[in-house]
N, C-alpha and C positions, 0 to 999 in steps of 0.2 A: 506286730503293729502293721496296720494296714499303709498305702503309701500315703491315701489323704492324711492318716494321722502322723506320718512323718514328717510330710509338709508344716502342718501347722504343728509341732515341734519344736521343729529347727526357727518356723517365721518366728515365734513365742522366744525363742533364746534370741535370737537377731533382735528383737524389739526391745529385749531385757537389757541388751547390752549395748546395741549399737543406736538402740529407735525405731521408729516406722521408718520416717524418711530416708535413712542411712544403708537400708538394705534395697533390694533389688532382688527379682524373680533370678537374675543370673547367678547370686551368691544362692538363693537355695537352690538350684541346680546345678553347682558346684560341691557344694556341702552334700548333694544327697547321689551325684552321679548320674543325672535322670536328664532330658532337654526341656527347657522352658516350653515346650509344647503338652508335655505330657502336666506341667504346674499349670497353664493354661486350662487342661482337661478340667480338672477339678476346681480351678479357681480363675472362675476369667479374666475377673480384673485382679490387682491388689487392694480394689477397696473390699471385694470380696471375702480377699482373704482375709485382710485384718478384721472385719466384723466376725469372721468364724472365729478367727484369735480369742477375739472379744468374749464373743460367746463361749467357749471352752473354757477358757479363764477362768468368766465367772463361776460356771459349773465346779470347776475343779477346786477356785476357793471359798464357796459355797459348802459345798461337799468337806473339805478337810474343817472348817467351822464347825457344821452339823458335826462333824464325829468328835470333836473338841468339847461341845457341851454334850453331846452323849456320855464322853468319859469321865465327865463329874460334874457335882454341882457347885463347888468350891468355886468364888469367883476369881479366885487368886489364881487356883491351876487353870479354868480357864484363859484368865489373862496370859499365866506363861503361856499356854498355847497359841496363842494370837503372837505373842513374842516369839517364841521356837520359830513360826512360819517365817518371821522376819531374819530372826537369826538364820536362820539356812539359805536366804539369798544375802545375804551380808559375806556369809563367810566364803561364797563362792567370788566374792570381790573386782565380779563384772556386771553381775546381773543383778537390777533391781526388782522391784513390780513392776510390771506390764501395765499395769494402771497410770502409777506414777510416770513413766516413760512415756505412754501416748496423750497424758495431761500436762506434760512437757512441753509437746507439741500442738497442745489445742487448736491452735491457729490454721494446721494447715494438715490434719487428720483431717480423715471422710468425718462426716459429723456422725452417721451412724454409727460409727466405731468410738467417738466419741460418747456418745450417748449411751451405746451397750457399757461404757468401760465406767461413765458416768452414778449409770445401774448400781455394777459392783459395788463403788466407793458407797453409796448409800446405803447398800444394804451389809458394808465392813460396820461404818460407822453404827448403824441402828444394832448388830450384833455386839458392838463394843458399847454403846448404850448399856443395853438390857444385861449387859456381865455388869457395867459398874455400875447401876442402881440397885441389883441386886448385893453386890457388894455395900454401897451404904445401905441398905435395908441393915443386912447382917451388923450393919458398926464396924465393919473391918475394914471399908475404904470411907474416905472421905476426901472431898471435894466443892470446891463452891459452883452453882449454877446449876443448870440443867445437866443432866445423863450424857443426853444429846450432845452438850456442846462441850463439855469433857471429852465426849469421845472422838468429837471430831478437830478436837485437840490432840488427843493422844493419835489419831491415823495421823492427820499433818506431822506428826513427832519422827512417827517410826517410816514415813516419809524421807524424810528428812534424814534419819538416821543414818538409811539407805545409801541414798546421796553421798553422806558423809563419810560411812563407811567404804565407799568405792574410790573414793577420794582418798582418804587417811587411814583407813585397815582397820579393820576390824572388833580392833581393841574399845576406839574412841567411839564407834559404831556400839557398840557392847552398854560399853558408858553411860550415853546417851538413852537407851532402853532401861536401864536399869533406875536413873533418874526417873522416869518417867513413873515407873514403879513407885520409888520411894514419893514421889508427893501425893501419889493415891493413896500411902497409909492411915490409919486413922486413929488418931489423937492418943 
């Protein structure tokens, strides 16, 4: 891994755990061994950096999406999949989304980090859409209302989960996912 991709790394866990506003160019030049001169090099400002954040991110949970409806067509194993992603920042029980974290902070993120991270959230929800209409197509979920507005019920949830599970472990964090499940079943 090259050092720009360390950088936004380590900023990407700092933001998962700590926030944007909470970290500082000097914690990842502590964390990496490096001087803020050389973080400067690649990133001038930190509004910089958090829109590459931004940007990465979504690649990255873009990318593990796509491979998730690659590996089936079931909308169930899909859905675990969207859930797996969540369980695995859950159970490292400091790190939420990246999303959810600089949506935390809307108020006083760069807007264009805002906006890229914005991006994501819509194109999570429009992919958890198209799992749960396909799923009521099939008659194996159901749900009242729009796809759409299910689904951005179900990201607020595992949102939330998040949250919750950094707070109270894991378990209640689990719970809470698994509810979410159960009311998609159908009839």
């Amino acid at each position: 891994m090259d050092r720009k991709e360390q950088i936004l790394e380590i900023a990407t866990e700092l933001i998962q755990t700590r926030g944007y506003t909470a970290f500082s160019y000097q914690d990842l030049s502590t964390r990496l061994g490096i001087t803020k001169a050389s973080i400067h090099h690649h990133f001038p400002s930190k509004a910089d950096l958090g829109l590459a954040v931004a940007d990465r991110y979504f690649d990255d949970v873009s990318s593990d999406l796509a491979n998730v409806k690659q590996a089936t067509d079931d909308p169930w194993k899909q859905l675990d999949g969207y859930v797996a992603q969540i369980l695995a920042l859950i159970e490292t029980r400091d790190r939420i989304c990246a999303a959810g974290a600089v949506h935390a902070e809307f108020n006083v993120v760069p807007d264009p980090m805002c906006e890229a991270m914005g991006r994501l959230v819509k194109h999570v929800i429009g992919w958890l859409a198209e799992v749960l209409e396909a799923g009521r197509r099939a008659e194996v979920m159901s749900f009242p209302g729009k796809a759409e507005s299910q689904a951005a019920l179900v990201f607020a949830a595992a949102q939330g989960a998040m949250q919750f599970g950094r707070a109270h472990g894991p378990v209640k964090a689990r719970q809470i996912l698994k509810q979410i499940k159960e009311s998609l079943k159908a009839a």
